[in-house]
C-alpha positions in Angstrom: 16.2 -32.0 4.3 19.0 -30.5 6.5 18.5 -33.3 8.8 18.7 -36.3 6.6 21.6 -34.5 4.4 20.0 -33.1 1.2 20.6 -29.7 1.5 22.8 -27.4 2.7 22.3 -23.8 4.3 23.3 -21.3 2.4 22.5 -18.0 3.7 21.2 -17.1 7.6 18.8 -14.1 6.4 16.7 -13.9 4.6 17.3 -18.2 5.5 17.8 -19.9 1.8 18.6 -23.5 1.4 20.8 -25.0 -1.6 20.2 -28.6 -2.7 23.0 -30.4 -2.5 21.9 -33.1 -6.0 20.6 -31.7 -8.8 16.6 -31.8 -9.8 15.5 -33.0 -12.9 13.9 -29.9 -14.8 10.2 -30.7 -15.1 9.3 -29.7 -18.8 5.8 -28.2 -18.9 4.1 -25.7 -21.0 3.3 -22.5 -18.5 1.6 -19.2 -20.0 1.6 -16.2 -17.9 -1.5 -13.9 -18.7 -1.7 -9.9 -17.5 -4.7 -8.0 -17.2 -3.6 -4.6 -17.2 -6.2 -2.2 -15.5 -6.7 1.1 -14.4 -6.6 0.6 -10.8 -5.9 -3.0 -10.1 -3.7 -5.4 -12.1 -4.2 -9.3 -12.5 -1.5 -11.8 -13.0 -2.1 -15.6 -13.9 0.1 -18.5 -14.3 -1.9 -21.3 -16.6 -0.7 -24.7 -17.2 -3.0 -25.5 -20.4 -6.9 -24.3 -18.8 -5.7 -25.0 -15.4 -4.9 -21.7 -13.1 -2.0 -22.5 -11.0 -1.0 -19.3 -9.6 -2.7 -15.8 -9.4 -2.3 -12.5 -8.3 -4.0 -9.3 -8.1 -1.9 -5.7 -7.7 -3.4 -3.0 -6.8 -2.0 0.3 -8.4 -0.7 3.0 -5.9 -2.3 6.1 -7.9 -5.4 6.8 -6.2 -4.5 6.1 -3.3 -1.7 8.9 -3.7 -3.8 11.4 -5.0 -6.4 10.7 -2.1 -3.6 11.3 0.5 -2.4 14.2 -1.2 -5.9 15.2 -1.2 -6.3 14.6 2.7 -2.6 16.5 3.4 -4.2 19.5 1.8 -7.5 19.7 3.6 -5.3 19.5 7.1 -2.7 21.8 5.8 -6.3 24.2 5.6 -7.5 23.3 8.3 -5.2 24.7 10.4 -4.6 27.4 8.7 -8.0 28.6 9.3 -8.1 27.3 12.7 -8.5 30.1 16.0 -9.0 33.0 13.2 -12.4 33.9 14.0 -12.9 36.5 16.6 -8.8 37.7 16.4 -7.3 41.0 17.9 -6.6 43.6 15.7 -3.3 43.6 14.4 -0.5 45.9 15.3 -1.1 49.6 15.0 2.3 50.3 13.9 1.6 48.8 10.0 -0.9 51.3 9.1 0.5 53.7 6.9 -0.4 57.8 7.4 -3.1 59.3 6.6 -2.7 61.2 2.8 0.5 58.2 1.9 0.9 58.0 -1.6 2.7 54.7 -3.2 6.3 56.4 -5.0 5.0 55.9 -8.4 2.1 58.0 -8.3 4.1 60.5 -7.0 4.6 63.4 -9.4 8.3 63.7 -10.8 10.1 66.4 -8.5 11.6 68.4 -12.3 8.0 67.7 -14.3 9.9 65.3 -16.8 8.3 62.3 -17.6 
């Protein structure tokens, strides 16, 4: 069509042609039919009984929750990962012998 001189280039990217006579419109009866589902969508584009166009989307939402699903049980994993025969912590964190948290501690003048 660019060749012979019946259309013209309109844009480079994404590459779109414009006609450069118009097209008779082509009057036909089209019904578009949508089969809303839980995990996959179908699309269809009938001219009378005849399918001329279909399409099938699948819905994002399990797959989601199955990554988020997958993040977690890494995130765990690692978490739990070289913790099984560990030093003993520091020795400075223990607190004396006979410590008593500040509010068990009696009032120093007796009134409550």
């Amino acid at each position: 069509m660019l060749n012979s001189g019946k259309a013209a280039v309109w844009r480079r990217f994404p590459f779109t042609l414009t006609l450069k006579k118009a097209v008779k419109g082509v009057s036909t009866a089209l019904t578009l039919k949508i089969d809303p589902g839980s995990k996959f969508t179908g699309m269809a584009l009938l001219e009378g009984n005849k399918v001329i166009w279909m399409l099938l989307i699948q819905h994002r939402g399990s797959l989601i929750s199955e990554k988020l699903q997958k993040r977690s049980h890494r995130r765990r994993a690692r978490r739990t990962k070289n913790l099984r025969y560990r030093k003993p912590g520091n020795p400075n964190k223990k607190k004396p012998t006979g410590w008593l948290a500040p509010s068990l501690i009696e009032p120093l003048n007796g009134s409550i």
